[in-house]
C-alpha positions in Angstrom: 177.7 -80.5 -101.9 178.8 -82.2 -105.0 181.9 -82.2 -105.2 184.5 -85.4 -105.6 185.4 -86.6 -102.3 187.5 -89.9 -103.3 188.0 -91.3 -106.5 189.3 -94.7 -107.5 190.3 -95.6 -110.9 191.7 -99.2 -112.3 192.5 -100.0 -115.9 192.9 -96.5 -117.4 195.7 -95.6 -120.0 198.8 -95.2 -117.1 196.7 -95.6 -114.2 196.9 -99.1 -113.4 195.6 -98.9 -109.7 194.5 -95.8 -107.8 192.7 -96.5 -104.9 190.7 -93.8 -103.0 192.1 -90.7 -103.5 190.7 -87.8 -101.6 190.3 -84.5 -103.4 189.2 -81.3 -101.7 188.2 -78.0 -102.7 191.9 -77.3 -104.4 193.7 -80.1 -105.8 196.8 -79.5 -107.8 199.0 -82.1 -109.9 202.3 -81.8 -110.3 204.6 -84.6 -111.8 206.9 -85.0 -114.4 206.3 -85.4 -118.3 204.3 -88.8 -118.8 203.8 -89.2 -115.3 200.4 -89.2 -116.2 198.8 -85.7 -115.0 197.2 -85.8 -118.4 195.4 -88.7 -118.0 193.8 -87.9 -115.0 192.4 -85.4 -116.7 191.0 -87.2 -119.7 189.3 -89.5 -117.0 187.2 -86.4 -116.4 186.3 -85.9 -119.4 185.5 -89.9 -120.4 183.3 -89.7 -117.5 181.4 -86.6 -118.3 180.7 -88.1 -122.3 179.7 -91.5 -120.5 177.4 -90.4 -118.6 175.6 -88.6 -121.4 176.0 -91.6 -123.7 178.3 -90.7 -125.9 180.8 -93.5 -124.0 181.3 -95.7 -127.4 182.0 -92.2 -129.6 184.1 -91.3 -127.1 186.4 -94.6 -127.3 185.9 -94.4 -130.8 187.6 -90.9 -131.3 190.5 -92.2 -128.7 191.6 -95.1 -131.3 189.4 -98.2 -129.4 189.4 -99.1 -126.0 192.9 -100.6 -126.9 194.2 -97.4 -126.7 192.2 -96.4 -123.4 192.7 -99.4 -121.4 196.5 -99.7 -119.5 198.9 -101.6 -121.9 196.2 -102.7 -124.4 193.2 -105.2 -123.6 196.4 -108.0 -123.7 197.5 -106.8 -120.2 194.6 -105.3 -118.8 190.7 -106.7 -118.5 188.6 -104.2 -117.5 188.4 -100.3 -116.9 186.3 -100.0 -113.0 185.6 -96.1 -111.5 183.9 -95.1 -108.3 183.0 -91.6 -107.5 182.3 -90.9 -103.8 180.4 -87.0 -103.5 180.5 -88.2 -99.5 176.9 -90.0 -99.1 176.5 -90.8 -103.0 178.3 -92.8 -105.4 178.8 -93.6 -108.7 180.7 -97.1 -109.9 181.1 -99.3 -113.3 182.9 -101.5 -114.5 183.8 -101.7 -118.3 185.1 -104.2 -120.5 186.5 -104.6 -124.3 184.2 -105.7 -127.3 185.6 -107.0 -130.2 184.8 -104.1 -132.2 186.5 -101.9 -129.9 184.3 -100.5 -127.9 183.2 -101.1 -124.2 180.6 -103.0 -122.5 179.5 -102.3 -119.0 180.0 -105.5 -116.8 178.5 -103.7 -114.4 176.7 -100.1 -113.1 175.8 -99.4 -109.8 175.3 -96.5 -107.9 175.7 -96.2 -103.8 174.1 -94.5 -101.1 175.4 -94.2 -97.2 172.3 -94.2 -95.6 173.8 -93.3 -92.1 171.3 -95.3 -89.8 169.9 -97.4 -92.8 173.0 -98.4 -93.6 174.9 -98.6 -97.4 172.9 -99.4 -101.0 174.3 -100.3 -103.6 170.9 -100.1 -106.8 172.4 -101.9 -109.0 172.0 -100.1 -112.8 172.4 -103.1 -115.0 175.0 -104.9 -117.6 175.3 -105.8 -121.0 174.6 -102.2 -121.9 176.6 -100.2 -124.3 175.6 -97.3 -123.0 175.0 -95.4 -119.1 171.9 -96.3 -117.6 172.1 -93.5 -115.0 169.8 -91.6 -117.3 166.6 -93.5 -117.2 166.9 -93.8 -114.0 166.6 -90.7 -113.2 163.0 -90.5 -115.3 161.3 -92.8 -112.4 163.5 -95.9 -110.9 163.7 -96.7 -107.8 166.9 -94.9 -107.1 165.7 -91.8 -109.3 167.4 -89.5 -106.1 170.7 -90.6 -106.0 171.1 -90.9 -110.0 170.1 -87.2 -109.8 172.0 -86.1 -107.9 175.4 -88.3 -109.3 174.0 -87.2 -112.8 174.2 -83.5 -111.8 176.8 -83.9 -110.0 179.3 -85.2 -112.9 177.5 -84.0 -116.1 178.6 -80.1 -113.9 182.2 -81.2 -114.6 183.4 -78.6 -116.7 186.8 -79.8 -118.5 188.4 -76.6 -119.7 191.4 -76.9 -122.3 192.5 -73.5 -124.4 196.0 -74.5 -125.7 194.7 -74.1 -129.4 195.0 -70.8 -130.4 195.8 -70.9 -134.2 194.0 -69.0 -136.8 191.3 -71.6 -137.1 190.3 -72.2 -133.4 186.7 -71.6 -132.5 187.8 -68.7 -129.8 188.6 -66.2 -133.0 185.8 -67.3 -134.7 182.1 -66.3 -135.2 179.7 -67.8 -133.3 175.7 -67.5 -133.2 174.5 -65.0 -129.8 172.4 -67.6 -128.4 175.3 -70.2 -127.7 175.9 -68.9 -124.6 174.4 -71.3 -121.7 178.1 -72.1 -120.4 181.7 -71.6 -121.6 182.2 -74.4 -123.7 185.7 -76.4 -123.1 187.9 -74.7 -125.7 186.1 -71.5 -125.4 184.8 -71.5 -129.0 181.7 -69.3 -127.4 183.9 -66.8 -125.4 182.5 -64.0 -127.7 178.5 -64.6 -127.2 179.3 -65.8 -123.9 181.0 -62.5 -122.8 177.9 -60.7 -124.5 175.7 -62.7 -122.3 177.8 -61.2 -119.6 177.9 -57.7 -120.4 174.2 -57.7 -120.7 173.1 -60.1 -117.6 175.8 -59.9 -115.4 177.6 -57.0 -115.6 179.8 -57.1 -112.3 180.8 -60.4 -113.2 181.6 -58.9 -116.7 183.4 -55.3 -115.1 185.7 -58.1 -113.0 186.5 -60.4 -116.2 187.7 -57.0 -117.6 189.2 -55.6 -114.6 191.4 -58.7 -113.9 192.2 -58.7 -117.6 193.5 -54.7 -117.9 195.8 -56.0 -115.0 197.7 -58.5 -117.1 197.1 -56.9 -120.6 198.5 -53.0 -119.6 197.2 -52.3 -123.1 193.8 -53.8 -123.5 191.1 -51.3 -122.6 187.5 -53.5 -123.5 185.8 -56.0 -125.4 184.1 -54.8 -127.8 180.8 -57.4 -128.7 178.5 -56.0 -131.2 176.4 -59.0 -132.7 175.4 -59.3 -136.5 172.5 -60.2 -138.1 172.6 -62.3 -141.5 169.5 -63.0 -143.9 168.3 -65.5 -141.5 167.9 -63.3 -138.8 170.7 -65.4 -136.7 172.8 -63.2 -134.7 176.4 -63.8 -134.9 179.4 -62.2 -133.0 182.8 -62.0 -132.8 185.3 -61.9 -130.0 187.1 -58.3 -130.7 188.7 -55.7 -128.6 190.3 -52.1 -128.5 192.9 -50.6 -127.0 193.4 -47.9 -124.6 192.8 -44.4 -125.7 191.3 -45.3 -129.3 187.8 -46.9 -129.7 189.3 -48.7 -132.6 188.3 -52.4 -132.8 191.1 -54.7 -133.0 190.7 -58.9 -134.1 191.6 -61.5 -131.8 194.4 -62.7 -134.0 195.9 -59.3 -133.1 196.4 -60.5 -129.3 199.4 -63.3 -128.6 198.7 -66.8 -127.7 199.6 -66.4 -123.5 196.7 -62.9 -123.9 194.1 -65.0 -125.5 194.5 -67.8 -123.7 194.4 -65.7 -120.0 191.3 -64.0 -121.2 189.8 -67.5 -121.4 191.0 -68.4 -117.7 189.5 -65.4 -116.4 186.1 -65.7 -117.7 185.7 -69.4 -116.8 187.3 -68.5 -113.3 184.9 -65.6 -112.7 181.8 -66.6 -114.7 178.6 -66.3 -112.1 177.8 -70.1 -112.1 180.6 -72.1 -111.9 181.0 -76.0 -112.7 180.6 -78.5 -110.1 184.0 -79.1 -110.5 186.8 -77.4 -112.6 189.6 -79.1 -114.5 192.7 -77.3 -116.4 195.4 -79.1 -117.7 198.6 -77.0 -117.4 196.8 -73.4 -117.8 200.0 -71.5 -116.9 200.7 -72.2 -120.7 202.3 -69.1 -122.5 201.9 -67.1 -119.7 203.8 -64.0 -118.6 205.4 -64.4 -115.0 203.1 -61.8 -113.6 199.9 -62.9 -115.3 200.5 -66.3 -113.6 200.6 -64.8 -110.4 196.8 -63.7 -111.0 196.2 -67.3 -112.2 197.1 -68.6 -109.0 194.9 -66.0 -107.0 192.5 -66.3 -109.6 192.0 -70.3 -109.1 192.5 -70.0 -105.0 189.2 -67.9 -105.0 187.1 -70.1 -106.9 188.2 -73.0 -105.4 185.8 -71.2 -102.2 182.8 -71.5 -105.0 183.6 -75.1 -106.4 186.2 -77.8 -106.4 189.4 -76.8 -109.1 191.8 -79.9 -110.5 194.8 -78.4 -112.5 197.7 -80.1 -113.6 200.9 -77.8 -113.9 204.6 -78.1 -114.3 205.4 -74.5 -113.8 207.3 -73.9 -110.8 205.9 -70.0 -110.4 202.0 -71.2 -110.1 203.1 -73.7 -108.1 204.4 -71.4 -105.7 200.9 -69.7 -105.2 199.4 -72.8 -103.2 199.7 -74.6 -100.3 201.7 -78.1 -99.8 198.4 -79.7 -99.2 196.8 -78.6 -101.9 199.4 -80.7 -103.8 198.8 -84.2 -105.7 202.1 -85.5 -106.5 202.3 -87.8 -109.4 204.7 -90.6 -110.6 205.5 -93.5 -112.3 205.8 -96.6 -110.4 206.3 -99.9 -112.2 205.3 -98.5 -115.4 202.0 -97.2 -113.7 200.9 -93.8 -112.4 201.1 -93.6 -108.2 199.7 -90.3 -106.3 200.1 -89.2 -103.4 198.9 -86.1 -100.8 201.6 -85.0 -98.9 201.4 -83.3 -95.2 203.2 -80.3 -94.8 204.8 -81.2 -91.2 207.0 -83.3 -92.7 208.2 -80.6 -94.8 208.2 -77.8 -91.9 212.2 -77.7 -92.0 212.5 -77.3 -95.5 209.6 -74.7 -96.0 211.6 -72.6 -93.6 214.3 -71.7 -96.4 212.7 -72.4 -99.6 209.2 -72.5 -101.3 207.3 -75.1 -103.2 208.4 -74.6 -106.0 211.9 -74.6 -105.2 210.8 -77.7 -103.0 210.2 -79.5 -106.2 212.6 -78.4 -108.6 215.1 -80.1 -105.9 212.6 -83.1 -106.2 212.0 -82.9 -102.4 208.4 -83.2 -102.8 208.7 -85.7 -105.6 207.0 -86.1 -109.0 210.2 -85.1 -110.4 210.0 -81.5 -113.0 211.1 -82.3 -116.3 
């Protein structure tokens, strides 16, 4: 199984110190505006570019690791991670160049050997770039960086907020970008295509679940073409019910498009290793949030789902210990689990959400 099972992070934008966190299959964040939700999540997806080394693009495109690390490199030294997937482990520590950019101080991996005992291979320092790589082409450790490799280069960090008339999702793309979903769904079209040729009850469902939210929407309708090159390209259109005209994704509103993207990642046939949404309730109609929430429940059973949400109606389709709560605690980001005996009274009369919005549960709503 490779999914997270703890995770510490120290040095990273508002989280100062966060020591062994446990994450299960369903882990949900809920806080208050700059609690610092948002940051956990672009941990994820620092980790998933540093791994592929792309780490010093990556800082580059944030503003410098002045911008990454908490308060500035005048307050704060070094950026350290470990990822526990329960036997393996992944851990580094970073620190600031002059140029801006990082240097590892140290990468190590870990192994619980049970019997044997823990390992620690050690990965190198001085590098600008993740070493887990070439290890896993023949080092000594070539197992465990596998399997850590896999394990985090399968996180998936999904983010459809940009629907304007420029964003890849109403676009055309070319027919063979279709591997995965990429993060802003630029692909949906040619990946939906894929779907509706190679995995067509996966497909039927993505539609299925759509029709209920959409009264209106009947089908995509996919129909690649080919330019001088002989490149396929398609374009992510529709139709109504009743008509078999074909309609433009522009002609959808934001909350459609952007469910239509939740859906397909949700239900795709493979998912991630694990799943990350920041605040996908975004736009949302009441009802098609209710979906959402059954939506991310069941894949949670397939892989391990991260959200972060501040509406009070998704919140109210999990469990109290699914919940992260998030807050600001001398001007750094605490989290804490919380154990739904000590709420029993209050669940009695009112739900989570309700819970929260009278800041029992903490992490304040905006």
């Amino acid at each position: 199984m490779s999914a997270i099972h703890t995770l510490s992070i120290a040095g990273f934008r508002s989280i100062r110190h966060l020591e062994n966190l446990q994450l299960s299959n369903l882990n949900v964040l809920i806080g208050a505006n700059g609690a610092g939700k948002s940051n956990v999540v672009a941990y994820f997806r620092m980790l998933s570019e540093l791994v592929e080394g792309r780490l010093q693009v990556w800082v580059s495109k944030q503003g410098g690791a002045d911008r990454v690390l908490s308060y500035g490199v005048k307050e704060t030294s070094a950026l350290t991670t470990s990822v526990r997937f329960n036997d393996n482990g992944y851990d580094i520590r970073l620190e600031p160049t002059v140029d801006g950019g990082f240097v590892f101080v140290s990468e190590a991996l870990y192994f619980d050997g049970l019997d044997a005992g823990v390992t620690r291979p050690q990965l190198g320092s001085g590098q600008l770039e993740s070493n887990l790589k070439r290890e896993m082409s023949g080092g000594v450790s070539q197992k465990i960086a596998d399997f850590c490799y896999k394990a985090i280069s399968g996180w998936k960090v999904y983010h459809f907020h940009d629907t304007s008339d420029t964003a890849g999702v109403k676009r055309e793309g070319a027919v063979h970008d279709n591997e995965y979903l990429r993060m802003d769904a630029a692909n949906l079209g040619a990946f939906l295509y894929r779907l509706q040729n190679e995995s067509p009850n996966h497909y039927t469902q993505i539609r299925k679940i759509v029709r209920l939210a959409i009264p209106f929407f009947d089908d995509f309708v996919l129909k690649p073409r080919e330019l001088a090159s002989e490149e396929l390209l398609v374009r992510l259109l529709w139709k109504q019910k009743d008509s078999d005209y074909a309609l433009w994704p522009s002609q959808l509103s934001d909350g459609s498009l952007r469910f239509i993207c939740l859906v397909t990642a949700l239900l795709q046939p493979n998912l991630p290793t694990t799943i990350i949404i920041d605040e996908p309730e975004l736009g949302l109609h009441p009802y098609a949030i209710t979906l959402l929430g059954a939506l991310i429940r069941s894949a949670s059973k397939r892989a391990q789902v991260i959200i972060s949400t501040q509406s009070v109606a998704l919140l109210n389709e999990f469990d109290i210990e699914n919940l992260i709560v998030v807050d600001r605690e001398n001007e750094g980001s605490v989290f804490k689990r919380l154990n739904k005996q000590d709420f029993s009274a209050w669940l009695d009369s009112y739900t989570i959400g309700e819970l929260w919005q009278k800041n029992i549960l903490g992490g304040r709503p905006s």
